[in-house]
C-alpha angles and dihedrals in degrees: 000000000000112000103215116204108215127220091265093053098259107144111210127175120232132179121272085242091058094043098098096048090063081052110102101016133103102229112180125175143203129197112003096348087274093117120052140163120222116203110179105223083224099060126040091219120089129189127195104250124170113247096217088051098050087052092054103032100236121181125234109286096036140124131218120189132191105228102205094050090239093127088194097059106088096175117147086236094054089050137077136174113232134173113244098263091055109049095054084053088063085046095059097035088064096039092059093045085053095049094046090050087054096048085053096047 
């Protein structure tokens, strides 16, 4: 595992495997590093891409979910692409079980 410092100072962990696709890109975050902007040296445009879904390769419309909540490891094995629905049912799953840990506490 590499860990990558951004251009904001976010500092994310990647596989080995992907580290070479972060080489020669600018990748900036805000927030928790969810939300970056990739701008190719080579090109003067820049578009906003997800990180995790550039990793993945997810299609327009998908999802992609860290799966251990750690919104700065961007391992193959801490992401999965989901549809929509499903991904705000995992959201509420774990909402409730926090809820539900709090309410016990």
């Amino acid at each position: 595992m590499k860990r990558f410092k951004l251009q904001s100072g976010h500092v994310i962990k990647v596989d080995d495997a992907d580290a070479y696709l972060l080489r020669g890109k600018v990748w900036s975050g805000s927030g928790m590093a969810r939300s970056l902007i990739v701008s190719s040296r080579c090109s003067s445009m820049a578009h906003r891409v997800l990180l995790s879904h550039y990793l993945m390769g997810a299609k327009d419309g998908d999802y992609v979910r860290h799966l251990n909540g750690d919104q700065a490891d961007f391992t193959r094995a801490n992401l999965r692409v989901t549809s929509k629905a499903e991904f705000y049912r995992q959201l509420t799953a774990e909402k409730k079980l926090v809820g539900m840990a709090k309410a016990l506490a």
